[in-house]
N, C-alpha and C positions, 0 to 999 in steps of 0.2 A: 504493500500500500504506500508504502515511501515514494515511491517513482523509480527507484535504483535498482541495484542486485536482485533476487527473488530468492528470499531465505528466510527462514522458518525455526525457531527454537523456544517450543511453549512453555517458561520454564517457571509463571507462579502462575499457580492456579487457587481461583476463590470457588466454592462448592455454594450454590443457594438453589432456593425452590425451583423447581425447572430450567435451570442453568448452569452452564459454568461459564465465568469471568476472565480470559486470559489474559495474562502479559507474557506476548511473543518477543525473548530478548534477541532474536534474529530478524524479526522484521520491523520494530519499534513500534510498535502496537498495541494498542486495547483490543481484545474481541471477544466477544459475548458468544456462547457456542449454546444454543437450543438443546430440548430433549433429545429432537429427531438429528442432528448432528449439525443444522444449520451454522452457519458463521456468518456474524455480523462487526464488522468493524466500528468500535466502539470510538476510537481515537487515533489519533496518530501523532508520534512525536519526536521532535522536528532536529535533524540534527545542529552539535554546537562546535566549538571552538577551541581547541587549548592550545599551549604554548607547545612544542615541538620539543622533545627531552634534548639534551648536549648533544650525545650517541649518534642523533643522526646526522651531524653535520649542518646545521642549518643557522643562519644569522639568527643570535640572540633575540627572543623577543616574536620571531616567528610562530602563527597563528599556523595549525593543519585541521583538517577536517577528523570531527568526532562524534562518533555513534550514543545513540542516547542509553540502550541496552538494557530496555525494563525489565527488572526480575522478580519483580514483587508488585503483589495487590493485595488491599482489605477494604472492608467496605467501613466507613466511616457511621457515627453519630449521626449525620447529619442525611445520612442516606445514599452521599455520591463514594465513588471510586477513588483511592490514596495510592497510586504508583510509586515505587521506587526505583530509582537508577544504579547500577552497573557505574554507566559507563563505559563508551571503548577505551584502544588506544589513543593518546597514551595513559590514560587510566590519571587524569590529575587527583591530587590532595585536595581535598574538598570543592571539589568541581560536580558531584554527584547530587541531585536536587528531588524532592519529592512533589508529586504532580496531582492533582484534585481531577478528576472525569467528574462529568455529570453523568449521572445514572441513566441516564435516556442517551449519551453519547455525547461526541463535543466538544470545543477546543479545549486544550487541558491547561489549568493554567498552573502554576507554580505555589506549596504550597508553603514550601519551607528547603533551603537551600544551605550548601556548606559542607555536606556532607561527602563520606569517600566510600565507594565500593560497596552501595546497599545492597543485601542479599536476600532480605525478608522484612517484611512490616507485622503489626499487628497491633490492634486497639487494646487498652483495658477497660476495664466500669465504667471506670471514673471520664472516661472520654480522655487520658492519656494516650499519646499514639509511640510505641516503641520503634527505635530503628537499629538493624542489627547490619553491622560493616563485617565483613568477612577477612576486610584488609584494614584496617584504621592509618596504617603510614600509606598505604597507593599498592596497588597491584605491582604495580614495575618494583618496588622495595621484597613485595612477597614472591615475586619470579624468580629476580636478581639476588637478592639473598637471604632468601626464606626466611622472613618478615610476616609471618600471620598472625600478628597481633590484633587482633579483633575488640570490637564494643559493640557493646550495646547500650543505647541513647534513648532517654524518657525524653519525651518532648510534652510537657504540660499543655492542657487546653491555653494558656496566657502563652505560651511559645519560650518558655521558658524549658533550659532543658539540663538534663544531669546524665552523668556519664553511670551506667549498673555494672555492679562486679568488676572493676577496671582489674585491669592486670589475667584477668581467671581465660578471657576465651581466646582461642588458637584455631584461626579458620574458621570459625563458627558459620552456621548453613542455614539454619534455621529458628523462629523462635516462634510459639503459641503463648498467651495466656490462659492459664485452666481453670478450670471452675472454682479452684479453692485460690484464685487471686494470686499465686504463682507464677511465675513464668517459666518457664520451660525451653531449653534452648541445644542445639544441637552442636556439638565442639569437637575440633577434628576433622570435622567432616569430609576433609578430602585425605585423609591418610586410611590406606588398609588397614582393617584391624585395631585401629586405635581410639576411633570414634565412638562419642560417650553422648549422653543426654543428662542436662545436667538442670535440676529445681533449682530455682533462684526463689528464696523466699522476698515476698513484696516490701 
């Protein structure tokens, strides 16, 4: 739906009454997929900017083309859709932004921004929105020299926001809140054999 490439990668999925909710981080999309299998493009979101790393040789200060890379959705308080970004190459430090859909479809606008390497979202009760980074220093830090220091970041309804368990997650994949106000989160996640699920008391 971008115009470019034709590529495909459904990698958060929201679960609701005769629906599911995707964000394709291959084709930077929202889509809404029906009982009977239909798909509906919910949104589309728009590639950005970043600075070009040292590495590739380019005048300081140079701008290259970057993929928006949604990995994550939840449905909000308010009723509309909360995306989070990836990010492509070169994967900047806080270049990673959380995006609002409207539930019927629609331009997505920005909902909350700063952030690096979103990998899962997820509300609580309270109408707090969690964001969990898989890489907290930048992808290119976790490639280059195995840097998977992860967070996870409350973001209060007033936008006010605090860093959970700082130091505790390594690659972290995923996170839920559970019924007992818990959260719930997946660490490791990209090593064999090594990956844990771990209760964060509230």
């Amino acid at each position: 739906p971008t115009g470019d490439e034709v590529d495909s990668d459904p990698y958060g999925i929201l679960s609701l009454a005769g629906k599911r909710v995707v964000a394709d981080a291959g084709a930077n999309a929202l889509n809404e997929v029906a009982a009977n299998g239909a798909i509906k493009t919910l949104a589309v979101f728009p590639d950005g900017l970043a600075e070009a790393p040292p590495f590739l040789g380019l005048p300081p200060g140079t701008l290259i083309p970057m993929d928006t890379v949604p990995t994550s959705v939840a449905l909000g308080p308010d009723g509309h859709y909360y995306v989070g970004q990836l990010t492509g190459f070169p994967f900047p430090v806080g270049g990673a932004k959380i995006y609002r859909v409207p539930a019927q479809g629609g331009m997505p606008e920005v909902y909350a921004e700063g952030f690096t390497a979103i990998i899962d979202l997820a509300f609580g009760a309270d109408g707090s929105l969690y964001v969990l980074e898989i890489a907290k220093n930048g992808l290119l830090d976790a490639f280059i020299f195995n840097d998977w220091t992860g967070a996870l970041i409350r973001v209060d309804p007033d936008g006010a926001r605090t860093e959970i368990a700082a130091g505790a997650l390594f690659a972290p994949g995923g996170v839920a809140v559970g019924s007992d106000g818990a959260l719930y989160v997946t660490n490791k996640s990209i090593f064999s054999g090594s990956g844990e699920a771990l209760r964060i008391a509230p």
